[in-house]
C-alpha positions as CSV (number, residue, x, y, z in Angstrom):
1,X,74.8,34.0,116.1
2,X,75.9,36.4,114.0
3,X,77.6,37.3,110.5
4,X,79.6,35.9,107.4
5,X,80.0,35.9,103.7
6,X,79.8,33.8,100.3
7,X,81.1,29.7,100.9
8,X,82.9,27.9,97.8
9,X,81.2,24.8,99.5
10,X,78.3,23.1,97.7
11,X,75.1,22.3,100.2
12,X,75.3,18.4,100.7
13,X,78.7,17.9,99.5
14,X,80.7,15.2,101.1
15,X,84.0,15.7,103.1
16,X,85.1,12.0,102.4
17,X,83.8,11.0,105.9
18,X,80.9,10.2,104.5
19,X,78.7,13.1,106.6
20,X,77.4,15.1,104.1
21,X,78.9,19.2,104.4
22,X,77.4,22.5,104.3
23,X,77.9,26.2,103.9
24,X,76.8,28.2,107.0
25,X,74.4,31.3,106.6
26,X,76.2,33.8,104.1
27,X,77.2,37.4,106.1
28,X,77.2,35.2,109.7
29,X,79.7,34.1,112.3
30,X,77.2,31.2,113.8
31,X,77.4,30.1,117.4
32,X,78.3,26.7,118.3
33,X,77.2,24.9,121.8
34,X,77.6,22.4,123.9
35,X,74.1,20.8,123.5
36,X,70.9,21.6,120.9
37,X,69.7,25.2,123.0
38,X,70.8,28.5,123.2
39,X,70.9,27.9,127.3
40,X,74.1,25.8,126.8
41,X,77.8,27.2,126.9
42,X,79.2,28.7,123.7
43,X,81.9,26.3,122.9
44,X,83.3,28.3,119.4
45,X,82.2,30.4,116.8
46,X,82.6,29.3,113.4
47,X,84.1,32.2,110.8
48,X,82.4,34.4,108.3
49,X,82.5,31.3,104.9
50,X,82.7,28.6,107.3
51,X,81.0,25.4,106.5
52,X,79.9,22.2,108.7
53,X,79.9,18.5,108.4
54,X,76.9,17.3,110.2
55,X,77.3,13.8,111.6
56,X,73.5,13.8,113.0
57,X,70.2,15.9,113.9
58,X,68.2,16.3,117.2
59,X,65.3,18.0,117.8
60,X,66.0,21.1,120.8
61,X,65.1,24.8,121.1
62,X,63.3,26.5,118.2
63,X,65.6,29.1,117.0
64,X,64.9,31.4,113.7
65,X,67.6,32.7,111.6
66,X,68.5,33.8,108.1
67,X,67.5,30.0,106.8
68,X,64.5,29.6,108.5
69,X,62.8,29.0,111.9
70,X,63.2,25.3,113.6
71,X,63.6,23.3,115.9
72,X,66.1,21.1,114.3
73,X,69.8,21.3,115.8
74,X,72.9,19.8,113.9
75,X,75.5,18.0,115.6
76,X,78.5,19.3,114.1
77,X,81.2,17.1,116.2
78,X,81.2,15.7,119.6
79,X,79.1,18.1,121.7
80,X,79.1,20.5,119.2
81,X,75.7,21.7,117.9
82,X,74.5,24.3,115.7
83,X,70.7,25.9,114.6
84,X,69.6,24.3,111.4
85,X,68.1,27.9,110.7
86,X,71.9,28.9,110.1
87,X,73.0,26.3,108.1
88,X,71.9,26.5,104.0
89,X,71.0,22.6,104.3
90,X,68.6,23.1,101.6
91,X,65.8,21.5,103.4
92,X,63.2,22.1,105.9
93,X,63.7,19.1,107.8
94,X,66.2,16.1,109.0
95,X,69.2,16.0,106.1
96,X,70.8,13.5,107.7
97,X,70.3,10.4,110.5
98,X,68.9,11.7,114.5
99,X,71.8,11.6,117.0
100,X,71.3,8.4,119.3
């Protein structure tokens, strides 16, 4: 996980799907895997002022970042999760519903 800059988007905001959206770390291009660990596959990396919708939260690796350190992985789409500790949720814990 690495760098990016300043996002327009407002932490929280919604994306009309009715998951709440937010920026990624500012100056990083974050990793995003197949499952809530850094031992899963790289699937994409999101762009320097990316943001994310996340649909749900698990519990998985504890990874620390520019946001924080936590065990808290965001589900992002289908089998697409990234670090909470990446993501500017504005929280220390769950934002949002646990994945099933």
């Amino acid at each position: 996980m690495s760098v990016e800059n300043e996002s327009s988007q407002v932490a929280g905001a919604s994306d009309g799907s009715g998951f709440q959206t937010f920026p990624v770390a500012p100056g990083y291009r974050v990793n995003v895997r197949s499952g809530p660990s850094t031992t899963y596959p790289i699937v994409k990396v999101l762009p320097y002022g990316a943001s994310v919708t996340i649909r749900c939260q698990t519990p998985g690796e504890r990874v620390s970042g520019p946001c924080g350190t936590s065990s808290i992985w965001d589900c992002i789409g289908n089998g697409q999760y990234v670090a909470d500790s990446y993501v500017k949720t504005g929280a220390d814990g769950y934002v949002t519903n646990r994945c099933a």
